[in-house]
PASEBA-1860 file (N, C-alpha, C; in nm, 3 decimals):
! residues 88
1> XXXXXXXX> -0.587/0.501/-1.229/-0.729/0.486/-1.211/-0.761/0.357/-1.134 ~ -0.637/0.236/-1.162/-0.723/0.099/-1.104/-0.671/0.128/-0.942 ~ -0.591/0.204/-0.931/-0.516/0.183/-0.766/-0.673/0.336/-0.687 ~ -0.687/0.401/-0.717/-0.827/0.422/-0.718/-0.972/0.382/-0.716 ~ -1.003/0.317/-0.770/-1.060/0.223/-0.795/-1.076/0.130/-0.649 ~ -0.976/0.097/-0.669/-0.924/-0.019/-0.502/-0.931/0.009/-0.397 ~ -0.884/0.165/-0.379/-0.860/0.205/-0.267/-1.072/0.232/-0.215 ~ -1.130/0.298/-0.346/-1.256/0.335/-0.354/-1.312/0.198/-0.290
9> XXXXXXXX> -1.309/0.051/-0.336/-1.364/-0.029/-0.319/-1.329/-0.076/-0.149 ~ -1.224/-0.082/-0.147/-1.132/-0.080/0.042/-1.247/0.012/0.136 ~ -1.249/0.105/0.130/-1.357/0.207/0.176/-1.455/0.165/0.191 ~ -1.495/0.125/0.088/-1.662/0.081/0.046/-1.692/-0.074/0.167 ~ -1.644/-0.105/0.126/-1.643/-0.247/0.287/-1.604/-0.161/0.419 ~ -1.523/-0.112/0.416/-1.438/-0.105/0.563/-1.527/0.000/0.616 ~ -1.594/0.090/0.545/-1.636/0.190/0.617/-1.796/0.231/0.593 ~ -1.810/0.231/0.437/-1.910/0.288/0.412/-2.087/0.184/0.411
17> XXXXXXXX> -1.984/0.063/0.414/-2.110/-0.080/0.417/-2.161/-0.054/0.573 ~ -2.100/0.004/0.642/-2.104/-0.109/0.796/-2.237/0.021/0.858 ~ -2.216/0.105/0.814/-2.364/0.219/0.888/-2.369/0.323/0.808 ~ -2.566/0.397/0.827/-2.580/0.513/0.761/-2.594/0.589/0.826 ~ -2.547/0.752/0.743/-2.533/0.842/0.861/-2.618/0.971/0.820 ~ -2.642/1.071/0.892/-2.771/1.128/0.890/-2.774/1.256/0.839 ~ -2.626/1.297/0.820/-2.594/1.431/0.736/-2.468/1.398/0.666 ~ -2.462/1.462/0.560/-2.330/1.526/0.467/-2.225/1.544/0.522
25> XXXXXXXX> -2.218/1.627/0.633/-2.109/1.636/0.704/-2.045/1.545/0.820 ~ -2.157/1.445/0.846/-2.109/1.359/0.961/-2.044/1.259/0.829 ~ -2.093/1.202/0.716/-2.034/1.089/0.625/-1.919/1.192/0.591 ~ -1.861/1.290/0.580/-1.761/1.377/0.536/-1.625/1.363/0.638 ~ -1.690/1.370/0.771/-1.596/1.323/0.890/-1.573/1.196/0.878 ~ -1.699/1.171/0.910/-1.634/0.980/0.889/-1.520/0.935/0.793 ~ -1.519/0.993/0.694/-1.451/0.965/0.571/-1.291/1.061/0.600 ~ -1.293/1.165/0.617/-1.203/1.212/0.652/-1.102/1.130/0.755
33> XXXXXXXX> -1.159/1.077/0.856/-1.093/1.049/0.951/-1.053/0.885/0.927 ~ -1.146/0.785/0.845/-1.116/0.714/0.785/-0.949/0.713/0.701 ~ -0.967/0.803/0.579/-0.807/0.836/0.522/-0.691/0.864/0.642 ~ -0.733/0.997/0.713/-0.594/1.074/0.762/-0.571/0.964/0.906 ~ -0.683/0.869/0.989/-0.634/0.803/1.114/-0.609/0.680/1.082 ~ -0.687/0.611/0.961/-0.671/0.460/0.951/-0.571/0.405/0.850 ~ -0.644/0.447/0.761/-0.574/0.471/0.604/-0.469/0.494/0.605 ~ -0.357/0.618/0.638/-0.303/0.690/0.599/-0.147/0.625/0.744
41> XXXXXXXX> -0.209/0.596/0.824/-0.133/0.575/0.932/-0.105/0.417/1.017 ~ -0.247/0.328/0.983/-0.247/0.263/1.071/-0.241/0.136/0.959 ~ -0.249/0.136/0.809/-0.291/0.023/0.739/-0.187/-0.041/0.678 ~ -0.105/-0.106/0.706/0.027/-0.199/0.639/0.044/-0.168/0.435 ~ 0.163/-0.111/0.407/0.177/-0.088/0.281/0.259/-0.155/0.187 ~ 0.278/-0.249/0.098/0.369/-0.301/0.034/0.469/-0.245/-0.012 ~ 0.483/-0.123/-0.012/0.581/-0.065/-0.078/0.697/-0.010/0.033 ~ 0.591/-0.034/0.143/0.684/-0.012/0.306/0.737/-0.118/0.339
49> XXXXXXXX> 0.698/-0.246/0.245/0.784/-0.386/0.282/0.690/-0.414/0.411 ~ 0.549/-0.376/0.411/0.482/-0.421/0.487/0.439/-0.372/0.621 ~ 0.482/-0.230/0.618/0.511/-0.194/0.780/0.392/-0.072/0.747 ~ 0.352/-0.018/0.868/0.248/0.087/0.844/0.328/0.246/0.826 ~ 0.320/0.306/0.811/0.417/0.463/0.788/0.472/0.480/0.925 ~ 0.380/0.464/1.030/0.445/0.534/1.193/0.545/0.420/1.184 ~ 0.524/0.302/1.172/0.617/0.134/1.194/0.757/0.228/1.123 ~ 0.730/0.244/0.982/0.872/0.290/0.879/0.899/0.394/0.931
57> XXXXXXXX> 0.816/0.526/0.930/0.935/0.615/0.998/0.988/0.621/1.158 ~ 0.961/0.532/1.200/1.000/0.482/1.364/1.157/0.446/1.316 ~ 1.113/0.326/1.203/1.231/0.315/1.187/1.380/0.348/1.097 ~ 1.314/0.461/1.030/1.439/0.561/0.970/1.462/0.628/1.029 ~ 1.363/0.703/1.186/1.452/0.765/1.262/1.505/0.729/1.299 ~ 1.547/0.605/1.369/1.609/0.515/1.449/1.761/0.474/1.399 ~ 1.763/0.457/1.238/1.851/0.428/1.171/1.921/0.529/1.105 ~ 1.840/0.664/1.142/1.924/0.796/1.112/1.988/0.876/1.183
65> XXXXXXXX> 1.928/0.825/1.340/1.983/0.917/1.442/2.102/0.825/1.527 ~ 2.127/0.667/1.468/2.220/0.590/1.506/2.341/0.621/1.442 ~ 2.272/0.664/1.271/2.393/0.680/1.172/2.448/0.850/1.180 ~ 2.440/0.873/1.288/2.416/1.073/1.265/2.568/1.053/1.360 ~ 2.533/0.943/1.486/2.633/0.924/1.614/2.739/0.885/1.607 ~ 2.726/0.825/1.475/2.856/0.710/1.423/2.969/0.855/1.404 ~ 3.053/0.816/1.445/3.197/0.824/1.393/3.239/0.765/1.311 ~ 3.372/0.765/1.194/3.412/0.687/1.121/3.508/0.655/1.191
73> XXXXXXXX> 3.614/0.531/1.125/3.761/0.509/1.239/3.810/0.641/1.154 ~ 3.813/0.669/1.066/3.931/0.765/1.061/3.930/0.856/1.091 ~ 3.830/0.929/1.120/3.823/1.064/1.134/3.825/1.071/1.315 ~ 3.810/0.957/1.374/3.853/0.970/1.539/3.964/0.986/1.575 ~ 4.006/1.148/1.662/4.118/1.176/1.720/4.195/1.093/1.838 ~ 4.279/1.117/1.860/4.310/1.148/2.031/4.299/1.285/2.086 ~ 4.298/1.270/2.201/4.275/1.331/2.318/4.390/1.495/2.251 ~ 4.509/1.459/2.252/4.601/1.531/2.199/4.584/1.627/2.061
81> XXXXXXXX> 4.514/1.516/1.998/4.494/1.569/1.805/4.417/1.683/1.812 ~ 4.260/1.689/1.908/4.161/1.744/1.946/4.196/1.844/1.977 ~ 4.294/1.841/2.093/4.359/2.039/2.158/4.414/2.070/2.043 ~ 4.467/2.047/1.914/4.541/2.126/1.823/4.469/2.122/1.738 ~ 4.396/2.095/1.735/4.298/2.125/1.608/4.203/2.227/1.609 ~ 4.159/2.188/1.741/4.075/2.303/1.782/4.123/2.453/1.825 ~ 4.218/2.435/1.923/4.275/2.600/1.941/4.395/2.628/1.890 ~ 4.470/2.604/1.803/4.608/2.616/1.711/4.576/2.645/1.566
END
C-alpha cells in the first residue's frame, strides 16, 4: 500500500499538479502515457542499481549475447578434431 501510495503521490506533482484537462479521456491518456512512456521506461529504479529498464536491458542484452559467443577453452577444437566429429 505505502509503495502505492508514493508512486500515487510521484504522479500527483509530476503530472497531475502542472495542468487541467477538459475531458475524462484526455486525463486518461495523459495518465496512461505518463506510466507506459515515462514511468515505466524512462525513470531511474533502485532495484535496477539505478539504471532506467531500456539502460538494464541494453545491458543484459549486451552481456548475454557476448556470453552466448564465448567459447569455453575446453570445448575448442582444432581444425582436425572438427572434420571427425562432424562427418565420422
Amino acid at each position: 500500500n505505502a509503495m502505492v501510495e508514493a508512486f500515487r503521490a510521484r504522479m500527483q506533482v509530476e503530472l497531475l499538479n502542472r495542468r487541467r484537462w477538459k475531458t475524462r479521456v484526455e486525463l486518461a491518456t495523459a495518465i496512461h502515457d505518463y506510466i507506459e512512456i515515462w514511468h515505466n521506461t524512462s525513470k531511474r529504479h533502485s532495484v535496477l542499481n539505478m539504471l532506467t529498464p531500456i539502460e538494464f536491458e541494453n545491458q543484459h542484452t549486451t552481456t548475454t549475447i557476448a556470453a552466448r559467443f564465448q567459447t569455453p577453452a575446453s570445448k575448442k577444437t582444432r581444425p582436425d578434431q572438427w572434420w571427425s566429429q562432424h562427418f565420422w
